[in-house]
N, C-alpha and C positions, 0 to 999 in steps of 0.2 A: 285238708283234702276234701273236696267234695263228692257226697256220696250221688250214684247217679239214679238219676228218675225211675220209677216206673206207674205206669196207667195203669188203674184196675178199676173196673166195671163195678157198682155197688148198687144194693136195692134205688136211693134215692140220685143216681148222675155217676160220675167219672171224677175219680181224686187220680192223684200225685203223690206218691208216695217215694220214700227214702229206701233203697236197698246195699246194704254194706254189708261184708263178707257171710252171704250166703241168708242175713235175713231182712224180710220186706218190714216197714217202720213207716206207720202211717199213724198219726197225731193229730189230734182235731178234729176228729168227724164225728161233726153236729150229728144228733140221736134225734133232740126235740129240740121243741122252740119255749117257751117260756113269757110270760107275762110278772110280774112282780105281785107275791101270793095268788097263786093261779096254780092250778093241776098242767102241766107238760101238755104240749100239743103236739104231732106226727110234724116229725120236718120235713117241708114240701119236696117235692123235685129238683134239682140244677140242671140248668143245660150247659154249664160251661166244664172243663175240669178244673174241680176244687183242690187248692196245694194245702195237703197234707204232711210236708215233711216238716214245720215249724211245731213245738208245743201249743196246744190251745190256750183259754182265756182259765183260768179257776176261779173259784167262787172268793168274793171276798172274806178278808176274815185278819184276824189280831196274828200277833207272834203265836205260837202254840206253846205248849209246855215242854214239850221236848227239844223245842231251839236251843235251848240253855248245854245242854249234853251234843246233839245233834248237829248243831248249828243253824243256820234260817234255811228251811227247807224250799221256802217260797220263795225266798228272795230272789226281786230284779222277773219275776210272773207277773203278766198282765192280770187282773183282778179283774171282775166284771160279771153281772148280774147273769149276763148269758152267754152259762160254763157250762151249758150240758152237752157233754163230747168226749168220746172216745177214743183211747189212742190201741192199735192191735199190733205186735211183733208177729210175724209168722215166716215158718224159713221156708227158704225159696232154693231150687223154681217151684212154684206152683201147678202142681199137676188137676187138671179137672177131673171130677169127678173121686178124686182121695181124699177119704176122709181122717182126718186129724184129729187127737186128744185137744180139747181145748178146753182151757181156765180162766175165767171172769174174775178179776180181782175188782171190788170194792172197799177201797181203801178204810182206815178205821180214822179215829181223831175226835172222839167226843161228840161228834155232830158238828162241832165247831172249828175243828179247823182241816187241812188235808187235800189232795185232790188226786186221783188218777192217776197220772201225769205228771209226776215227779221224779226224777233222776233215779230218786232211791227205789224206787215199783218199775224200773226196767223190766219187760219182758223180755228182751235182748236172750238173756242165759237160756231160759225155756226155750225158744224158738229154735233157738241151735239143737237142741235137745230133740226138735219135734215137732212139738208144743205149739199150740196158737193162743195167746194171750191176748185175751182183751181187758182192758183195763178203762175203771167208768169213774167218770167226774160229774156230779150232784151238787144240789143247794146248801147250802149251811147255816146255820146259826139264825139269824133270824129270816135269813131270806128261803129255809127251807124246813125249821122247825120250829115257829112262834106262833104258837095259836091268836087270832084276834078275833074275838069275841066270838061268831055263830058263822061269820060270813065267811073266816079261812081255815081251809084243813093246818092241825099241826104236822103234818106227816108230809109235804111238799118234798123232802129230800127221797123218803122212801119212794112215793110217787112215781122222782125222777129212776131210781135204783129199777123201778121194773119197766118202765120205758124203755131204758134201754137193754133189757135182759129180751125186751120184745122185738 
């Protein structure tokens, strides 16, 4: 079954997001923009509405250590340098001007593997509850923590981590 749309107005344009018994699921919405060892830049404006209801891109990365127990967390996720995206649960309807408990998950994984936006870090349950979850996907491994020489910060994933806390 297909869950049905909904518009919502956001600082940077208009997404599409997903609403299924009672909470809004919105997945992929760009924070920053990124360059390859670069600090995060403000991601610009859209004029169009951006669809929101698919999983974003995450950051590349090996099996992790807990696929063995777990299973492939990542498997069959597009990989890709520019992962920096948010996904929020929030239950609905949405009333203006009610303010809501809300939780920023930042996944864990060594630096090296993980993202946001994985099945297992639903905020679905939260949301029912309340709750407005957002939940943030950052650089890893070398493309967010490998210092090279003088000319790149090693801290590029943290970087991302307060972008989108911004």
């Amino acid at each position: 079954m297909v869950s049905p749309k909904i518009s919502v107005q956001i600082k940077n344009g208009e997404i599409s997001a997903a609403q299924k018994d009672g909470i809004l699921v919105a997945r992929g919405i760009p924070y920053a923009l990124t360059n390859r060892f670069e600090p995060p830049r403000p991601y610009p404006q859209w004029d169009h509405v951006l669809d929101c209801t698919q999983a974003g891109p995450i950051c590349p990365q090996s099996k992790g250590r807990l696929d063995a127990i777990t299973g492939p967390l990542a498997e069959g996720r597009t990989m890709s340098e520019d992962c920096l995206c948010v996904s929020v649960y929030a239950p609905t309807p949405i009333h203006s001007g009610r303010l809501l408990p809300t939780m920023v998950w930042i996944h864990g994984g060594g630096y090296i593997t993980g993202a946001g936006d994985l099945d297992c870090y639903s905020g679905a349950g939260l949301a029912a509850k309340g709750v407005v979850v957002v939940n943030i996907t950052y650089r890893l491994g070398i493309f967010g923590y490998q210092p090279i020489k003088e000319r790149v910060p090693a801290n590029l994933g943290l970087m991302d981590q307060i972008a989108a806390l911004e």
